[in-house]
C-alpha positions in Angstrom: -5.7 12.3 0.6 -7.8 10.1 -1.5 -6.9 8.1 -4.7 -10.3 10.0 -6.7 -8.8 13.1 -5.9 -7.4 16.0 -8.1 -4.4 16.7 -6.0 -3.2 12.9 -6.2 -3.4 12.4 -9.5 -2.3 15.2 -11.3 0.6 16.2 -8.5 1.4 13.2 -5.6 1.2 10.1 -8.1 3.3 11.7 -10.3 6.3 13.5 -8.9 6.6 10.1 -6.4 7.0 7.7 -9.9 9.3 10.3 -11.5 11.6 10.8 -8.1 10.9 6.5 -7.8 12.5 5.7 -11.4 14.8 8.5 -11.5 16.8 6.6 -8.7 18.4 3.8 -10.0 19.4 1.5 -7.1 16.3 -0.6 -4.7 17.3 0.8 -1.5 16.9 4.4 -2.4 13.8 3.7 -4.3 12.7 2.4 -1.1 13.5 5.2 0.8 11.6 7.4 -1.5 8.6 5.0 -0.8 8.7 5.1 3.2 8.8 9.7 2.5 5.9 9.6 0.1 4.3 7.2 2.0 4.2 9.4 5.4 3.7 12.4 3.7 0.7 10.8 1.8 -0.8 9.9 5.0 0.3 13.4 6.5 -1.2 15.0 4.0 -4.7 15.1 5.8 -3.8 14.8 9.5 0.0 15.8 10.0 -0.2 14.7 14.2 -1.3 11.2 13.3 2.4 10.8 12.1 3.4 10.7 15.2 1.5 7.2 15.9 2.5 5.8 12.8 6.3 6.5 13.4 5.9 5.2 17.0 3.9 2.1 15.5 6.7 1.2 13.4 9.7 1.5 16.2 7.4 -0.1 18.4 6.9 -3.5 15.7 10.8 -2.9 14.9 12.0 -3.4 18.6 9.5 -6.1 19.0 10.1 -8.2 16.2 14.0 -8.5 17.1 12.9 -9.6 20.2 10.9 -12.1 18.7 13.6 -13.2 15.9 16.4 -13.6 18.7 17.4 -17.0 17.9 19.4 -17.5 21.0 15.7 -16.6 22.9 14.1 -19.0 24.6 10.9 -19.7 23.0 8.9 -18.6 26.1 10.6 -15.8 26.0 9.8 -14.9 22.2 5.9 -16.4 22.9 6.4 -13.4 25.9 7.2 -10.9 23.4 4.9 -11.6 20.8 2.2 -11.2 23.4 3.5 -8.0 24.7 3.8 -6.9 20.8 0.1 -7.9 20.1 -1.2 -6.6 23.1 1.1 -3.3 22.5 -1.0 -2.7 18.6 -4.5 -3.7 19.9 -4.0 -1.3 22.8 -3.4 1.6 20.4 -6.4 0.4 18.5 -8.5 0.3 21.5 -7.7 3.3 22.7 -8.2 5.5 19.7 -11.2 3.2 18.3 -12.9 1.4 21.4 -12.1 3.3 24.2 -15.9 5.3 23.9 -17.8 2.4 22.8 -16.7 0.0 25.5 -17.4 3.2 28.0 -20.7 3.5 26.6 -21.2 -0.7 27.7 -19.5 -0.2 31.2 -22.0 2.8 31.9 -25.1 0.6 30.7 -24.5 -2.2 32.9 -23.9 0.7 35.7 -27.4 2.1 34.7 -28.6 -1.8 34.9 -27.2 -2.6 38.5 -28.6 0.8 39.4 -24.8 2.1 40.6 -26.0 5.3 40.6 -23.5 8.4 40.5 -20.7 5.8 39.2 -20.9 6.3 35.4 -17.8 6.6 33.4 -16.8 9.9 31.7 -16.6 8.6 27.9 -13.8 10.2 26.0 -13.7 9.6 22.1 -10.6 10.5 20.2 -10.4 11.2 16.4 -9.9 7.4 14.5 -6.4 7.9 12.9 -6.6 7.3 9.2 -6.0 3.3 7.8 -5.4 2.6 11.7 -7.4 -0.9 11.9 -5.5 -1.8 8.7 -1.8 -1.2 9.1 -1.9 -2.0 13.0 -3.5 -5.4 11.7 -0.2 -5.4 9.1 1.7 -5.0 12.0 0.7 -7.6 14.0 1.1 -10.1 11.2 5.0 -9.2 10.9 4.9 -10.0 14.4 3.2 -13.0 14.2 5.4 -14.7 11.2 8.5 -13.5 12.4 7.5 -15.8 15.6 6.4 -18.7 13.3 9.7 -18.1 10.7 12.7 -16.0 13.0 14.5 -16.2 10.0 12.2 -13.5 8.3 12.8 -11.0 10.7 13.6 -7.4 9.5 16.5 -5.7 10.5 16.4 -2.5 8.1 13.7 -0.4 10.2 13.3 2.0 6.7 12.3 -1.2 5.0 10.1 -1.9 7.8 8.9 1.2 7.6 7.8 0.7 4.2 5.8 -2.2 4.6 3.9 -0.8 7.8 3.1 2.3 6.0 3.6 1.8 1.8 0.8 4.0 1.1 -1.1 1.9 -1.7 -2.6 0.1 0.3 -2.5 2.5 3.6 -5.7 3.5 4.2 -7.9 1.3 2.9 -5.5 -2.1 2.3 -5.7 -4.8 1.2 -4.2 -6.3 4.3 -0.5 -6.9 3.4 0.9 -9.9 4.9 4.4 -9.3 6.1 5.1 -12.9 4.8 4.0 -11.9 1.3 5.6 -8.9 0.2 9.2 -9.2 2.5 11.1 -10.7 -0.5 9.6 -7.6 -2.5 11.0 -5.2 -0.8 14.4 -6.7 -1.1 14.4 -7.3 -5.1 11.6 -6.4 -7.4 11.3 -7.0 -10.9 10.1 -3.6 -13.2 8.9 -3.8 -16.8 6.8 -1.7 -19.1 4.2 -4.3 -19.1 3.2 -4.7 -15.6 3.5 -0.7 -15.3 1.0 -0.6 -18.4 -1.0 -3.3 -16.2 -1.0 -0.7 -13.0 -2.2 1.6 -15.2 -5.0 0.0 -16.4 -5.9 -1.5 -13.1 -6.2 1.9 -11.6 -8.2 3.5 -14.2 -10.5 0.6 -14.0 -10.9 1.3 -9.9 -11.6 4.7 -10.6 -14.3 4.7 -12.7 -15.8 2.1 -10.5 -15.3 4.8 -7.4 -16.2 7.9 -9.4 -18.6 7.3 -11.6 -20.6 4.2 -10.0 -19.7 4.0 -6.4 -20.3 8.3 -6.0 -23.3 8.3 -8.0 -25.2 5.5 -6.1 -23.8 7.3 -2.7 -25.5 10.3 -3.7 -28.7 9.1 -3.9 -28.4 6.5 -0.9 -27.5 9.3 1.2 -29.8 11.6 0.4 -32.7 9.4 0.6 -31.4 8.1 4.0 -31.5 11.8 5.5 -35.5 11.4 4.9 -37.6 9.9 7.7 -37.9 6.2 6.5 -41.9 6.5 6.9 -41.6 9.3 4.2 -40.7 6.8 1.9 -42.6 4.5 -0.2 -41.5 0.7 0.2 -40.2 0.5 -3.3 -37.4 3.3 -3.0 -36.1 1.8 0.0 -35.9 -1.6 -1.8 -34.2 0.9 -4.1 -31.7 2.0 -1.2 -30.5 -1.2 0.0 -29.8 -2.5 -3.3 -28.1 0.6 -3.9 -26.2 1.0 -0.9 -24.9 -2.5 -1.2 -24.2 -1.8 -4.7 -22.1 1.7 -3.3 -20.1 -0.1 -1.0 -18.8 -2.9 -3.0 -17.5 -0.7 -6.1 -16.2 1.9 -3.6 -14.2 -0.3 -1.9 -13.4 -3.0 -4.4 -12.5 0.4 -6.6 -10.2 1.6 -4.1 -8.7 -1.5 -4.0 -8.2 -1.8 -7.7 -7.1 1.7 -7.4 -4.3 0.2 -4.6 -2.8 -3.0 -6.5 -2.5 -0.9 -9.4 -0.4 1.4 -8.0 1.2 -1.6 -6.4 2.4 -2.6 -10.4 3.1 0.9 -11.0 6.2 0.7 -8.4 6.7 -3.0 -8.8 4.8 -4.9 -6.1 2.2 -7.3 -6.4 -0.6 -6.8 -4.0 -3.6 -9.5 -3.3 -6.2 -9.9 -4.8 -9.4 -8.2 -2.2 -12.5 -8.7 -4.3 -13.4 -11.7 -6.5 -17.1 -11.0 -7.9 -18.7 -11.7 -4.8 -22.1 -10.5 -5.6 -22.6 -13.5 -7.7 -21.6 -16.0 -4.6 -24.7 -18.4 -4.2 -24.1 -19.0 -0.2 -22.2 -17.2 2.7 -19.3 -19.6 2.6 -18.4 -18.5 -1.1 -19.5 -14.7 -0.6 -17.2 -14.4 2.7 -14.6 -15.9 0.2 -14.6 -13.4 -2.6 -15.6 -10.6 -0.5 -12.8 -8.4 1.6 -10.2 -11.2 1.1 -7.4 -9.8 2.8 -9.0 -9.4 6.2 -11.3 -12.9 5.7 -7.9 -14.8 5.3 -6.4 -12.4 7.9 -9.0 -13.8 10.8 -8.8 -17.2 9.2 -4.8 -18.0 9.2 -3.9 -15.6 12.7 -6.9 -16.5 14.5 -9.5 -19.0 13.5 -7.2 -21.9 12.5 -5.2 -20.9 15.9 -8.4 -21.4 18.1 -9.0 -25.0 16.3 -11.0 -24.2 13.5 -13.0 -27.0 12.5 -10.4 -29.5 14.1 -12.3 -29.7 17.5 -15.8 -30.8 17.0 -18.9 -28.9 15.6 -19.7 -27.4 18.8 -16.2 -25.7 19.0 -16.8 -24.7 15.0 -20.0 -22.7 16.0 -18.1 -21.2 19.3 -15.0 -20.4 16.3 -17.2 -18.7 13.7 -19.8 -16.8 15.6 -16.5 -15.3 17.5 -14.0 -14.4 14.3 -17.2 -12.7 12.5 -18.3 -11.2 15.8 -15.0 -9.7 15.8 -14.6 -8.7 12.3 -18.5 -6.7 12.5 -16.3 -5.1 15.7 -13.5 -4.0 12.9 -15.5 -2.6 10.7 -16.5 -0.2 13.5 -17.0 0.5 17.4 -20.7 0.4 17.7 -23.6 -2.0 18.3 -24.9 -2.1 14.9 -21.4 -3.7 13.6 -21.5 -5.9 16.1 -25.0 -7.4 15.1 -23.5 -7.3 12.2 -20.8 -9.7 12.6 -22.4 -12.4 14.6 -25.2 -12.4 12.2 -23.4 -12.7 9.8 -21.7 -15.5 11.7 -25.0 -17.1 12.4 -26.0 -17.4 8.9 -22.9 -19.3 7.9 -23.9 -21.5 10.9 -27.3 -22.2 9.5 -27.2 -22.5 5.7 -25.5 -25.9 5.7 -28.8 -27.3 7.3 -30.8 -24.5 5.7 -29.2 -25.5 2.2 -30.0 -29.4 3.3 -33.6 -29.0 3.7 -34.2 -27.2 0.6 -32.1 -30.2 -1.5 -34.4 -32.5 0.8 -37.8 -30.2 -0.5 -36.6 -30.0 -4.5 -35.2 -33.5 -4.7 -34.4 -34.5 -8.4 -31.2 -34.1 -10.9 -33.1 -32.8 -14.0 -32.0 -29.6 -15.2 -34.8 -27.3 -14.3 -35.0 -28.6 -10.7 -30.6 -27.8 -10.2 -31.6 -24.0 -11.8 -35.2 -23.6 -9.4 -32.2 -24.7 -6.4 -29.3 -22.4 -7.5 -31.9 -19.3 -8.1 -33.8 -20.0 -4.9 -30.1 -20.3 -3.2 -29.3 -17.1 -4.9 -32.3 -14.8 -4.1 -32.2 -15.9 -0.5 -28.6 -15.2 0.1 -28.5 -11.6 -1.5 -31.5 -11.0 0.4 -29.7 -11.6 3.9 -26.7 -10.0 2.4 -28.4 -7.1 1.1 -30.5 -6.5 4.6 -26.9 -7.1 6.8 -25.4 -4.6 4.8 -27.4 -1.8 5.5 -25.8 -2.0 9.1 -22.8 -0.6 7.9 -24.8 3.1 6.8 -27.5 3.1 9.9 -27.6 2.6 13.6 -29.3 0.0 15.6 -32.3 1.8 15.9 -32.8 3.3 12.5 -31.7 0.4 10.8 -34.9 -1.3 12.8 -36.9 1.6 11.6 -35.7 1.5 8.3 -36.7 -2.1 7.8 -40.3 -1.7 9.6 -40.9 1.3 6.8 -39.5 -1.5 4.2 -41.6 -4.3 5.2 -45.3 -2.6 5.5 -45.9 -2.9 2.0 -49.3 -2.1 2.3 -48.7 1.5 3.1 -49.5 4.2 0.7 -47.2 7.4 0.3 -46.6 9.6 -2.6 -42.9 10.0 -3.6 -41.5 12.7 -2.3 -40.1 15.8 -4.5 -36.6 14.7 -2.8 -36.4 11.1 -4.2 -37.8 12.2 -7.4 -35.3 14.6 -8.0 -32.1 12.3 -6.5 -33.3 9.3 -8.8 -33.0 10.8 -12.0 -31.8 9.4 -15.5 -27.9 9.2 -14.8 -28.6 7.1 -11.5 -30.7 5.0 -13.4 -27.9 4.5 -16.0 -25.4 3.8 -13.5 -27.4 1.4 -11.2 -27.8 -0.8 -14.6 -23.9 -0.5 -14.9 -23.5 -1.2 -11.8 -25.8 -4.0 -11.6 -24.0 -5.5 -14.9 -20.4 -5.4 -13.8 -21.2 -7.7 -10.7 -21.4 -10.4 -13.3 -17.2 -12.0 -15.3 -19.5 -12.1 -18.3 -17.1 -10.6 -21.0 -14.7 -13.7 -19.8 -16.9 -15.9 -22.0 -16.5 -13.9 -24.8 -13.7 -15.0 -27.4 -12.5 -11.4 -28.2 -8.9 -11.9 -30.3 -5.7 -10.2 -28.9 -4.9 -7.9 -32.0 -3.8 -4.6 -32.4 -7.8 -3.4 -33.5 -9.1 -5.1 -29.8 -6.2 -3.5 -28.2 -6.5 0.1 -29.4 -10.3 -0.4 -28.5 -9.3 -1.6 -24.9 -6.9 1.7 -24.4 -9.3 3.9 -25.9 -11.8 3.0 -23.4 -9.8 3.1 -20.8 -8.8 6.6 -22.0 -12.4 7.6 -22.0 -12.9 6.2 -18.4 -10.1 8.4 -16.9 -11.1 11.3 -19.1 -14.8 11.3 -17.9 -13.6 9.9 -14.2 -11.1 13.3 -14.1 -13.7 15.9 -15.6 -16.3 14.1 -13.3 -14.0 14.9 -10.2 -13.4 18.4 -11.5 -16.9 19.2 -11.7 -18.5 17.5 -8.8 -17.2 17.9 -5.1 -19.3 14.8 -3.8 -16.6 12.1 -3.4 -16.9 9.8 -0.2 -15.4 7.0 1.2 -16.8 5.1 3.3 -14.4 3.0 4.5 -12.6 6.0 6.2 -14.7 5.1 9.1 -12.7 2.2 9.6 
């Protein structure tokens, strides 16, 4: 089930907040949570269940182990390696299992070990797997650090493993952030109206901006990329990295608002990150959950910047190596992350030389730097991104097709008809709200700004709904992950 979706919003999301307020005491209301959170994710695949239920006893069993005070601490370092290794296995197996096959029988084929190749068997990905098994790990791993924050109520356990918010698509909940909200939360009308508002907000970014642009990215990647003159697939990946931030970053506004709704307060997952000038502050705004995630449980583990530059390089290239793996079990994702790795590596030198090239303090020379800087940085961003929509080998296509500008091909009837007047609208909208700029604006808190506020919001969910009743198109991309 999907947040954009008819049957959430006019029947899940509201029988679950009338049954949630209806109850008047914390435990029951988090009892109520832990049901409509399994039967939200049951709703699409009722078997997978089964895993999360086994996930949950698994991490419960585990984590008492591991917050035995009268253990040894070898003994609870033993069982938070057993518990680790226990959640990654599940992952593997379910995520990994065919793509590290796939390897195994290459280097087979390489060595010439002829009649030896590995049958590969590829299971359906669980819904939300890589994010609540990562969840679970981190209850793990701060009930190690802090025994003392070990939970002992497996339904409220349950509830943090599998609070449906933030289920399939996160953000990442850290167990350390949200344990004292499941105990005691505080309610009021105003941070209600504030989930409200929040998830209209993601919605129209998902709906009207994120569906729109993925109906022409789409189509326009089913045509043979030397079909295609150079412009529209300049077009594309502008687009496409356009699609993935509002239909994630919408999803995710979509998840801490209904995080207010029942009285949590969820990270923050996207802060503007199209606007970042480097790597260092785009990898900080962008996915924020999971970049903290790999920075605090494993990065600063493996020594971080503590041991030397070499040992830096070693630490970065592997954490982003292994978050492209996250993303997904295939090569491009992997090129993905160390790349992406790579150019973190090389813009502090990079960003040196050009400081070197435009030396000077005036004005004009600081805005040539931070535009340059800018333009460079979106390119490599933009180009990366496409790795998440295309393999290894039409991505390399795609970008030979992009880069022969001298070719000349007429526009086919396709693209003509896909890039029409509304995705033109929305790709200026789209483009617009990467930029904070109404938080220069000095706009009065009266009751004429706020009946304007709630009246566009009012339009939003009114065009977002009938847009969802009309038109069946409604991905997600980050299903695949």
């Amino acid at each position: 089930m999907l947040f954009s979706s008819i049957p959430f919003i006019i029947l899940f999301l509201p029988v679950t907040l009338l049954l949630y307020y209806i109850c008047p005491f914390i435990k029951g209301r988090n009892i109520i949570l832990l049901l409509a959170s399994l039967l939200f994710y049951a709703w699409g695949e009722p078997r997978f269940v089964l895993i999360m239920l086994c996930s949950i006893v698994a991490n419960y069993g585990i984590g008492l182990l591991i917050g035995n005070a009268g253990f040894a601490d070898s003994k609870r370092k033993i069982s938070l390696v057993l518990g680790v290794i226990t959640n990654l296995s599940v992952l593997f197996l379910f995520k990994y299992l065919g793509f590290f096959t796939e390897i195994l029988n290459s280097l087979i084929s390489v060595f010439h070990l002829s009649g030896s190749e590995l049958a590969i068997h590829r299971f359906i990905l669980p819904l939300g797997i890589s994010f609540y098994t990562f969840q679970s790990m981190s209850y793990l791993i701060d009930v190690y650090r802090k025994p003392e924050m070990v939970q002992r109520n497996i339904l409220d356990l349950g509830l943090f493993i599998s609070f449906f918010p933030q289920l399939i698509a996160g953000p990442i909940v850290r167990y350390h952030d949200i344990c004292e909200q499941i105990k005691k939360r505080n309610h009021s009308l105003d941070m209600f109206a504030q989930g409200i508002e929040r998830f209209i907000v993601g919605l129209a970014k998902k709906v009207l901006l994120a569906n729109t642009l993925a109906e022409v990215v789409d189509g326009i990647l089913k045509l043979p990329p030397n079909d295609i003159p150079s412009g529209y697939l300049i077009l594309v990946v502008v687009a496409a990295q356009l699609q993935l931030y509002y239909d994630f970053s919408g999803y995710s506004d979509m998840a801490i608002g209904l995080g207010r709704m029942f009285g949590f307060k969820i990270m923050e997952n996207f802060d503007y990150p199209l606007i970042a000038t480097n790597s260092v502050d785009f990898w900080r705004r962008w996915h924020i959950s999971l970049q903290t995630w790999f920075r605090d449980y494993l990065y600063i583990p493996l020594g971080g910047s503590r041991k030397g530059p070499a040992r830096q390089i070693i630490n970065t290239l592997v954490v982003f190596t292994l978050v492209g793996l996250w993303h997904g079990a295939s090569y491009n994702f992997v090129f993905f992350g160390f790349a992406v790795g790579l150019a973190l590596i090389l813009e502090k030198p990079f960003a040196a030389g050009i400081n070197r090239l435009l030396s000077g303090k005036n004005q004009a020379v600081f805005a040539l730097k931070t535009i340059l800087a800018l333009c460079i940085n979106s390119f490599i961003r933009f180009s990366l991104f496409m790795f998440f929509r295309l393999d290894m080998h039409n991505c390399l296509a795609f970008y030979s097709n992009l880069y022969s500008f001298g070719r000349k091909v007429p526009v086919p009837t396709d693209v003509l008809l896909l890039t029409d007047t509304r995705f033109y609208i929305m790709l200026v909208c789209a483009l617009a709200f990467t930029f904070p700029w109404w938080r220069k604006l000095k706009i009065p808190n009266n009751t004429l700004t706020v009946s304007i506020k709630y009246i566009v919001l009012l339009g939003l969910f009114v065009l977002s709904f009938g847009t969802l009743t009309s038109d069946a198109y409604n991905p997600f991309i980050y299903f695949r992950f």
